[in-house]
C-alpha positions in Angstrom: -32.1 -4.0 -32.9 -34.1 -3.7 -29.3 -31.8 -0.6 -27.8 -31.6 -2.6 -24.3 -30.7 -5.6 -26.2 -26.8 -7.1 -24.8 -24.7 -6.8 -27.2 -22.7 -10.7 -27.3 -19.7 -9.6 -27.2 -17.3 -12.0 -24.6 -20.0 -13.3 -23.3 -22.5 -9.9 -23.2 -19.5 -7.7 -21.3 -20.5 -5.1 -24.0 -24.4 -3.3 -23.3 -26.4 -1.1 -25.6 -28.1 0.9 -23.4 -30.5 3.6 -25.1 -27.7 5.4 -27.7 -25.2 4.3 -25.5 -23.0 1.7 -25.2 -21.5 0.4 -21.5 -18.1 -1.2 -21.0 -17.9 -3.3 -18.0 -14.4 -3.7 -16.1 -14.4 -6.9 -16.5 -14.2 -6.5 -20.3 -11.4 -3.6 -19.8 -9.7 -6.7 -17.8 -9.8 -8.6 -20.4 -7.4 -6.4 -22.3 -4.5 -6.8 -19.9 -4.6 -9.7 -18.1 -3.7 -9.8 -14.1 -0.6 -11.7 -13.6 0.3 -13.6 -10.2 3.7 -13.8 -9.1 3.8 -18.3 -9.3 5.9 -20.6 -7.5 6.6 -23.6 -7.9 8.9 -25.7 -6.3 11.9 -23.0 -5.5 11.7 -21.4 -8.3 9.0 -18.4 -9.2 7.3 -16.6 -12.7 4.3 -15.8 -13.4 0.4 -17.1 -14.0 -3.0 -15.9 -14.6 -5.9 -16.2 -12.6 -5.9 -19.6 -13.8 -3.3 -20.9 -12.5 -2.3 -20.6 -16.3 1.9 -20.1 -16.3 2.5 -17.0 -18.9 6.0 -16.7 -17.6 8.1 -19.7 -17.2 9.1 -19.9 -13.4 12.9 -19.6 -13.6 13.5 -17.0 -10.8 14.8 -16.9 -7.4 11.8 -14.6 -6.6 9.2 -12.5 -8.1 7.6 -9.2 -6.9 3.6 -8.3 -8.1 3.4 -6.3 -10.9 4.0 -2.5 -10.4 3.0 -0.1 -13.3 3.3 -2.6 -15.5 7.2 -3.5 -14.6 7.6 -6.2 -12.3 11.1 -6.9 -9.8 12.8 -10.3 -10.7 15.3 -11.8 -8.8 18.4 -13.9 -10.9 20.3 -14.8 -7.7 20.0 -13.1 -4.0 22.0 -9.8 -5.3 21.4 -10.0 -9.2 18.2 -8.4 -10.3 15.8 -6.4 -12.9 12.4 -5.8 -14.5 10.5 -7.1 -16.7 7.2 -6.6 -18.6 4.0 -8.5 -18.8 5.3 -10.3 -22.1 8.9 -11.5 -19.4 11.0 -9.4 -21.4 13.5 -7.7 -19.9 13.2 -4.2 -19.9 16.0 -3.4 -17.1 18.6 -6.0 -17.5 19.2 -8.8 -14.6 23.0 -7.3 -14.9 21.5 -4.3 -13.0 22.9 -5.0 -9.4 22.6 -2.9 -6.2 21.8 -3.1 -2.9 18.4 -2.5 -2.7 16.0 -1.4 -5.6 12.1 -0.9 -5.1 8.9 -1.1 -6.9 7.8 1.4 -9.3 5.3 3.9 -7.9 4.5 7.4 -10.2 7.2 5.7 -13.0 10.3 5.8 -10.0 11.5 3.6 -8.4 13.9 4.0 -5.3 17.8 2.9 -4.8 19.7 2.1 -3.0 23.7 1.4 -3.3 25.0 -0.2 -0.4 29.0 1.2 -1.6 27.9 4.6 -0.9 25.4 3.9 1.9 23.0 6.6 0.3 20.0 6.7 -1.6 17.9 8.0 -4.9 15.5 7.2 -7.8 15.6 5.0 -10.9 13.3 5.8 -14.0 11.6 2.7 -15.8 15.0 2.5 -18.3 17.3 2.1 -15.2 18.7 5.2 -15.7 19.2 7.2 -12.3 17.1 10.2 -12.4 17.7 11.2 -9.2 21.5 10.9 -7.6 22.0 8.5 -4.4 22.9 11.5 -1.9 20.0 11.1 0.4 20.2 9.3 4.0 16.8 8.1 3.4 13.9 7.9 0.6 10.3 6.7 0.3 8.4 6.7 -3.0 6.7 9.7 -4.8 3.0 10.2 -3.6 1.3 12.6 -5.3 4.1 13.8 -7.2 6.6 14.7 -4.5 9.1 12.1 -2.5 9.8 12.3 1.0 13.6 12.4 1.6 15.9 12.9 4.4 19.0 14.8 4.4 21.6 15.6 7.1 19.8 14.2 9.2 16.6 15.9 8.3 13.3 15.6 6.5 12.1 17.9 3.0 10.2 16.8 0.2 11.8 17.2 -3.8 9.7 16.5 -7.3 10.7 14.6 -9.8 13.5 16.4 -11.5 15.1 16.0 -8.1 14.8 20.0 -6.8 14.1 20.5 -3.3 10.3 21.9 -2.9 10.2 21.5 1.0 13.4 22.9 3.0 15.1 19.7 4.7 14.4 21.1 8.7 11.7 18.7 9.8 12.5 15.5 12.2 10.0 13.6 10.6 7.3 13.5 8.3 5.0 11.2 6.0 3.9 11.2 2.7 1.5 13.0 1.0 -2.1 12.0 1.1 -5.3 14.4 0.4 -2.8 17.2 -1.1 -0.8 17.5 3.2 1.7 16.1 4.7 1.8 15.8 8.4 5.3 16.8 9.8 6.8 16.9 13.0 9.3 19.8 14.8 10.1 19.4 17.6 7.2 18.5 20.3 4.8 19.2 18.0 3.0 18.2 15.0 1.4 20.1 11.5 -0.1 19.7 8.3 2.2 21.4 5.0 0.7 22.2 1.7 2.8 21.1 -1.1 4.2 24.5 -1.5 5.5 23.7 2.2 2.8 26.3 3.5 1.4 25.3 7.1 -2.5 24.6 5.8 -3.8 25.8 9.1 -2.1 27.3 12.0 -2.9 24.6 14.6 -0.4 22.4 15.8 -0.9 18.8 17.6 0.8 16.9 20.6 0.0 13.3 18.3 -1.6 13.5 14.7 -2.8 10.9 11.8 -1.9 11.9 8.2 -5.2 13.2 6.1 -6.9 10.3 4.6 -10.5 10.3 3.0 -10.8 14.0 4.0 -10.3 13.0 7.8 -7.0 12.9 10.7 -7.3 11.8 14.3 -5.3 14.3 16.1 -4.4 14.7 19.9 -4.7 17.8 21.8 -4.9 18.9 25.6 -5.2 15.1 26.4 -8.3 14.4 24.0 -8.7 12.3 20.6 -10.6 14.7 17.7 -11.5 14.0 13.7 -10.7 17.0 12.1 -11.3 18.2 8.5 -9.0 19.6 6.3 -9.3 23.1 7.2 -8.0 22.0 10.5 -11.6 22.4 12.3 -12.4 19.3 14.5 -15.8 18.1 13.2 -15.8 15.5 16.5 -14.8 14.4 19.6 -13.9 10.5 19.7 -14.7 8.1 22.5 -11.4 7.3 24.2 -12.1 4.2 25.5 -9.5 2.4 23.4 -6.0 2.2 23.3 -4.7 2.6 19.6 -6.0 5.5 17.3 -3.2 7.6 16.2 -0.7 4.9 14.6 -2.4 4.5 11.2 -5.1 6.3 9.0 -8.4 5.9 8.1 -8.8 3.4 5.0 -11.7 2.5 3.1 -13.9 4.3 5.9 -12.6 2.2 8.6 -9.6 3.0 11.5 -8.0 -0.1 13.2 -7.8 0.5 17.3 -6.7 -2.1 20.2 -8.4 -1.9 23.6 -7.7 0.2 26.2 -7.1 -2.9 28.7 -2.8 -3.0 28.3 -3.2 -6.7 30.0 -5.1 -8.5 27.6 -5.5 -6.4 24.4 -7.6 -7.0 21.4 -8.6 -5.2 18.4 -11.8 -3.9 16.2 -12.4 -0.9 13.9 -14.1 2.4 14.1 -15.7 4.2 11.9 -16.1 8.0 10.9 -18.3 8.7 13.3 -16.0 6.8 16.3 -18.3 4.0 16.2 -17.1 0.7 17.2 -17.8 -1.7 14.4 -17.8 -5.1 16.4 -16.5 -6.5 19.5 -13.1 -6.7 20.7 -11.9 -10.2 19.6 -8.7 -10.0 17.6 -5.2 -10.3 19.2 -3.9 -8.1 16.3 -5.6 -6.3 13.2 -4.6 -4.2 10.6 -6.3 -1.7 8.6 -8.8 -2.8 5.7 -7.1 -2.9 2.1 -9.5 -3.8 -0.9 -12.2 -4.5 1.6 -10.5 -7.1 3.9 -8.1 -6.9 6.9 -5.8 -8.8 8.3 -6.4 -10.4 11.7 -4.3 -12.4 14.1 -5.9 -15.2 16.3 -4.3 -17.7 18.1 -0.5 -16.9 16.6 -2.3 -17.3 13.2 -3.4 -14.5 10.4 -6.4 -14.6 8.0 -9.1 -12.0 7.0 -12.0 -10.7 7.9 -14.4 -8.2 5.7 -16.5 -5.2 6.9 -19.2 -7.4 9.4 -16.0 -8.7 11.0 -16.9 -12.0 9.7 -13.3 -14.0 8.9 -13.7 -15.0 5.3 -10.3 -16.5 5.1 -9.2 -18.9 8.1 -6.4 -17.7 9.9 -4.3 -20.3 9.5 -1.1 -18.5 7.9 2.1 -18.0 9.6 2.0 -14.3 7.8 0.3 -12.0 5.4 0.6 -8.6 3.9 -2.6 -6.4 2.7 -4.2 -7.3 -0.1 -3.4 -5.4 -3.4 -5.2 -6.0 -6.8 -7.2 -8.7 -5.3 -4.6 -11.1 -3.8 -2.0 -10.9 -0.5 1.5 -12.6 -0.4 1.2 -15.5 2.5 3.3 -18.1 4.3 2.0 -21.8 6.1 3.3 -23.8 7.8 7.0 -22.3 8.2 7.7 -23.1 4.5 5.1 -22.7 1.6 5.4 -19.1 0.7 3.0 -17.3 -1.7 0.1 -15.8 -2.8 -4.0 -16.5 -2.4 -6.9 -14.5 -4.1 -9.5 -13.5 -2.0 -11.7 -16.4 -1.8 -8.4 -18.3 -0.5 -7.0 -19.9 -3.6 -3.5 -20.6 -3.6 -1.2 -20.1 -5.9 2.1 -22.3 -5.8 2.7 -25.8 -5.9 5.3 -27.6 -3.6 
């Protein structure tokens, strides 16, 4: 056999090249198959990227898949999981207030009895109490929690790594976490060690090695030993409420009577003109744009590749983004626009 020779294996996704043999993703696809929350009528399940139904739509609402466990709703208070097959793996029967998507195998609770919160693992059981005011979901192994009143960080097993004495805090991105004491904000290690000694009047969380921070009145990258690697132009209005993502930083305009939105990039170049009445940051290489009291997407050129013509839209994530038109259809599109639901 010719070593360069495709190898026709579902339709040549498998390539001999020299003693080596290349697996495409496509082909790794192919072993578990994306599955699209479906609606149809009022009622939702699942399809492929087909439009193929693989679980029968008998729900009040389905959530996107999650670490292979998708959230199912019966009726508006009577929910569970299931897997990719639509068995149940956490029974319907298992009711609370408020339960979450899985994210690093927990999922967060919330029992509206008790008016606290805590962590489920993926056989229901509660692995963490509901003690906490507040909870967001584990990011690189540690959860952000707050506690009288305050905000610390505990691992899995539910033990307190990060005293509970901040007034706020996010979750950890790059290995920091950017917290805030009184007037002032820092980066923490995840040993709950300040990485560097400055301190910020405004500051972005680390994301693809860079924050924004503000000090003495003026806008800085800096790296994550804390030294500023630039100053940025501060000819714009937003640049401190969300973080870089896929290279890119959403800003508004520094004109408060008629703002409008673009991107920068790493080096604090503006990536196209001012045009948007609202943008959010790039997800999977598109962002959400607003124009006219309508949302679509636009990619990395700025051009709109998907009309805005939606009432709403959330980021995209594993290639489509939950929608609504026209005050009523509610659902999801792929990236080229294609719809999934029928009315």
């Amino acid at each position: 056999m010719d070593e360069n020779k495709i190898v026709k294996y579902e339709g040549g996704l498998i390539k001999r090249i020299d003693n080596q043999i290349g697996v495409t993703k496509k082909l790794l696809a192919l072993a578990e198959p994306l599955l699209i929350p479906y609606r149809k009528g009022d009622k939702w399940g699942f399809c492929t990227a087909d439009k193929k139904v693989v679980i029968d739509c008998i729900y009040k609402y389905t959530y996107p898949f999650s670490e292979g466990l998708a959230k199912v709703y019966e009726s508006e208070y009577n929910r569970g999981f299931i897997n990719k097959k639509g068995e149940e793996v956490i029974p319907i029967e298992f009711s609370l207030g408020y339960v979450g998507n899985f994210k690093e195998g927990m999922a967060k609770i919330y029992f509206s009895k008790i008016n606290e919160q805590g962590f489920i693992d993926k056989t229901g059981k509660v692995a963490i109490p509901c003690k906490y005011g507040l909870v967001h979901n584990f990011s690189e192994g540690l959860a952000r929690v707050k506690y009288n009143d305050k905000y610390g960080f505990i691992d899995k097993t539910g033990e307190e790594v990060i005293a509970f004495k901040y007034d706020s805090a996010e979750d950890f991105s790059d290995g920091l976490t950017k917290v805030r004491l009184g007037n002032k904000e820092f980066f923490l290690n995840k040993f709950g060690e300040q990485s560097f000694p400055n301190s910020y009047d405004e500051a972005t969380s680390f994301s693809e090695g860079l924050a924004i921070v503000k000090h003495n009145n003026k806008y800085a990258f800096i790296g994550k030993s804390g030294s500023i690697i630039q100053y940025i132009n501060e000819n714009f209005g937003r640049a401190l409420s969300s973080d870089f993502l896929e290279g890119m930083l959403c800003i508004n305009s520094s004109n408060f009577h008629e703002r409008r939105y673009s991107f920068i990039n790493k080096k604090g170049n503006i990536m196209f003109p001012f045009k948007y009445d609202y943008a959010e940051n790039f997800s999977e290489g598109l962002a959400s744009v607003e124009s006219n009291n309508k949302y679509g997407f636009i990619d990395k050129t700025g051009e709109e590749v998907i009309d805005c013509i939606y009432d709403t839209v959330e980021e995209f994530k594993n290639g489509f983004s939950k929608v609504a038109l026209n005050g009523k259809s509610k659902g999801y599109i792929d990236k080229k626009g294609i719809q999934y639901w029928e009315d």
